[in-house]
C-alpha positions in Angstrom: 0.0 0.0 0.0 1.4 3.2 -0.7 0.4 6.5 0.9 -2.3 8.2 -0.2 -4.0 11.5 0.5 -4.1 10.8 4.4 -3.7 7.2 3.9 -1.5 5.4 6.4 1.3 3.2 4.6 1.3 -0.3 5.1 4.5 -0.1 6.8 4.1 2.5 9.8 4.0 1.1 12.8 3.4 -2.5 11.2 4.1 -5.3 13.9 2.3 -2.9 16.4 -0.9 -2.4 14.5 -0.7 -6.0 12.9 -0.4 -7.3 16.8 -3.1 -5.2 17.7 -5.4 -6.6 14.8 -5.0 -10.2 16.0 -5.6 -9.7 19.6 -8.6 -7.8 18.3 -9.7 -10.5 16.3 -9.1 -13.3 18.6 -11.2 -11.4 20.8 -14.1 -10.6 18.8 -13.7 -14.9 18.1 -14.3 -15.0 22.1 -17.0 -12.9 22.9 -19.4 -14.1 20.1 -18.4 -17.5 22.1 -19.7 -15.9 25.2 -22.9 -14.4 23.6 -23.5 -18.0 22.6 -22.9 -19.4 26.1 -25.1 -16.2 27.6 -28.1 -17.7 25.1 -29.9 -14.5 24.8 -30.0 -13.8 21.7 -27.0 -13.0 18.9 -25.8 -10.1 16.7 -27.8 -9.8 13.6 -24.6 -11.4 11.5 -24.5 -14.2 14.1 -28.2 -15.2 14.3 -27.1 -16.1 10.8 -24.1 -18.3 11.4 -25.9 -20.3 13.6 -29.1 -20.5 11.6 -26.7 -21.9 8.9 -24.7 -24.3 11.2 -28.5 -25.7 12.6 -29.4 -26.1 9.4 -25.8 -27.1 7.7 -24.5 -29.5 10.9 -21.5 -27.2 10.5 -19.9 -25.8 13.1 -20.2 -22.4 14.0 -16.7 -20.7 13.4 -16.9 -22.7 10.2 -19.9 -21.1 9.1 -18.3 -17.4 9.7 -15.4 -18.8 8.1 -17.2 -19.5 4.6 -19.3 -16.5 5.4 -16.7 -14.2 5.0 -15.1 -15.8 2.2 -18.7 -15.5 0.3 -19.0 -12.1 1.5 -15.2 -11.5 -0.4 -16.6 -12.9 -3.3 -19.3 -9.8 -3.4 -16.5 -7.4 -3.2 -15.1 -8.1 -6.9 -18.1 -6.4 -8.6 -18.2 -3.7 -6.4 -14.5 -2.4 -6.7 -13.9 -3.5 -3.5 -9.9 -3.8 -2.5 -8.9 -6.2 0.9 -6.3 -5.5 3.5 -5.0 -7.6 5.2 -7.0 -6.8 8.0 -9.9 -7.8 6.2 -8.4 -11.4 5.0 -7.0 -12.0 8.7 -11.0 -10.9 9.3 -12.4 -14.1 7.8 -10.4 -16.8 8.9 -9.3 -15.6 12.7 -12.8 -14.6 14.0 -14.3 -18.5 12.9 -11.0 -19.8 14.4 -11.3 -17.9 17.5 -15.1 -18.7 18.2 -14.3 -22.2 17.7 -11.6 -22.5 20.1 -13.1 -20.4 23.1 -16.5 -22.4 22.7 -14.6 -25.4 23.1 -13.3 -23.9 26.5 -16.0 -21.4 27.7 -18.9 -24.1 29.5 -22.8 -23.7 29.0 -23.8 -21.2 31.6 -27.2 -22.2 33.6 -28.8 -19.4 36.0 -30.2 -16.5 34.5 -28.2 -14.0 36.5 -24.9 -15.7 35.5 -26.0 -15.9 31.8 -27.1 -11.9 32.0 -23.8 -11.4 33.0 -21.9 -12.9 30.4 -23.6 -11.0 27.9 -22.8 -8.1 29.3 -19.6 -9.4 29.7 -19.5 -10.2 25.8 -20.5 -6.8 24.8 -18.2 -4.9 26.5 -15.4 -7.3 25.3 -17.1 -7.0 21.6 -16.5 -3.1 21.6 -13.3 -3.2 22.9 -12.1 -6.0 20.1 -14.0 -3.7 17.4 -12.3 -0.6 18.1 -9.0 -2.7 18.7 -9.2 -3.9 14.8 -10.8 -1.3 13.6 -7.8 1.1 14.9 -5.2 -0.9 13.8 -6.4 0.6 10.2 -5.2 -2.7 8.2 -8.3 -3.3 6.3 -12.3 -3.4 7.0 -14.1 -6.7 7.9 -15.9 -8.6 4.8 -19.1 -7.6 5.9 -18.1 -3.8 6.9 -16.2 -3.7 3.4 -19.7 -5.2 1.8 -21.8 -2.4 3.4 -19.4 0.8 2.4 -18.8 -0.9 -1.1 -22.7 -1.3 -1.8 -23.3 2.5 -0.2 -20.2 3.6 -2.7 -21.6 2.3 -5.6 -25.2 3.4 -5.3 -24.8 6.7 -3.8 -28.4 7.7 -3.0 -28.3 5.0 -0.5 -26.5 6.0 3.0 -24.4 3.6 4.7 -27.0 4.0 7.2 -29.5 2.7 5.3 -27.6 -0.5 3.6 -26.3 -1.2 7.0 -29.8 -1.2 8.4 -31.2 -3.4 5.5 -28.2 -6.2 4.7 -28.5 -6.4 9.3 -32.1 -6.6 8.9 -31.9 -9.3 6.1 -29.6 -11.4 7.5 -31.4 -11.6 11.0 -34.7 -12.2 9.5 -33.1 -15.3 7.5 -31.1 -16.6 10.7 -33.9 -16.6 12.5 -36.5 -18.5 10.2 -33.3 -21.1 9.7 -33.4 -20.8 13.5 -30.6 -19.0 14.7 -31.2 -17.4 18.6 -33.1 -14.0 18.7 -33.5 -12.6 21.9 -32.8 -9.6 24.6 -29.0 -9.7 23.8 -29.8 -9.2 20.1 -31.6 -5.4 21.1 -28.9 -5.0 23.7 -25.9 -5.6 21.4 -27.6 -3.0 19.3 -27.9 -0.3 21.2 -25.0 -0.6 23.7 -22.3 -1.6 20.5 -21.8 1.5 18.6 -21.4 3.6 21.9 -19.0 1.2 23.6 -16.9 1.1 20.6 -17.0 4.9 20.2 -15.4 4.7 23.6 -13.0 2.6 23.3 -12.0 3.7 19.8 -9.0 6.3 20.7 -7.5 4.2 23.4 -6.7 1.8 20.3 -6.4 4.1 16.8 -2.8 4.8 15.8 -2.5 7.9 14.9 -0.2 8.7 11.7 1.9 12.2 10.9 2.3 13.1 8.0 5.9 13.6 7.1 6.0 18.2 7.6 2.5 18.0 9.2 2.0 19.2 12.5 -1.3 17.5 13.4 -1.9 14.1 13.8 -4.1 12.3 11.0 -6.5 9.7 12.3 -7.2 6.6 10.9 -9.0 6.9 7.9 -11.5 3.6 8.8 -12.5 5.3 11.7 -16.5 5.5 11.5 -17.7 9.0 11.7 -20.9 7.5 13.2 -22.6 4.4 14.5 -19.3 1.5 14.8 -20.1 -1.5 12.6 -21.5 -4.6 14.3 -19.7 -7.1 13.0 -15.8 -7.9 11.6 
């Protein structure tokens, strides 16, 4: 990658960023685990994955693993160019998932399942604005939804994000994927959370003669995206 306009090059700050985009990953991989354990309801893309795996017998991070590749496919069309954030993106999330479910037990009571989903959103908004800061590349799905919104400009990025989230749930759960409190909570409490955490985690690049720092160009102006 070479710079551009106020483009970060590939190279600043690599192994720091790159680091950072893995733990971030990894972690997104766990808390989708622990929204799973919690078994309140999922994340609009999630609902999804596990309508597919129900449906498929496929296991869960394997279905977000061919997800993301499918999702990649829908780039090509759309002029769409990955980082390597965004490949990292669709194999280390389904990787992650797998592994911590295989670790994290089924949770029982109601108070101690409450509490790992509020658990698993803080540690979602902490793992979105870790990758997201990093600036390496967007997610499949967040590259999907600003791709689509490029090429059609009369539609916002609002309003595609709203109908591919709104698609996708409404298929997961007919396949019957789980749909429940932690789905509304997820939505509201995710774009604030990440918001918060977002400048503990964004490397900041100077332009060479520039006295002001540039920010990360993937930074979302508004609402964070809801899923890698």
């Amino acid at each position: 990658m070479t710079e551009i306009g106020n483009r970060m090059p590939l190279r600043y700050r690599f192994p720091r960023r790159f680091l950072q985009l893995q733990a971030g990953l990894v972690l997104y991989g766990v808390s989708m685990a622990m929204f799973i354990r919690a078994d309140l309801g999922l994340d609009p893309w999630d609902v999804f994955h596990q309508g597919v795996s129900e449906r498929t017998g496929l296991r869960f991070g394997w279905v977000v693993i061919i997800t993301g590749a499918a999702v990649l496919l829908l780039w090509i069309p759309l002029r769409q160019r990955p980082g390597i954030g965004t490949v990292s993106n669709a194999i280390v999330v389904g990787l992650a998932v797998e592994g911590a479910l295989a670790v994290i037990p089924a949770v029982d009571p109601l108070w101690a399942r409450i509490l790992v989903l509020v658990a698993a959103v803080a540690l979602n908004g902490v793992a979105t604005a870790s990758y997201i800061g990093a600036a390496l590349g967007p997610g499949p799905r967040d590259g999907l939804m600003t791709g689509l919104a490029g090429r059609f400009p009369r539609l916002s990025i609002r309003l595609v994000r709203t109908a591919l989230e709104v698609t996708v749930l409404a298929i997961g759960w007919l396949l019957g994927g789980s749909v429940g409190i932690g789905t509304v909570v997820y939505a509201l409490a995710i774009g604030p959370l990440t918001q918060a955490f977002l400048p503990l985690f964004t490397v900041r690049y100077r332009q060479p003669g520039a006295a002001p720092d540039v920010s990360d160009p993937h930074s979302p102006a508004g609402p964070a995206p809801v899923h890698p």
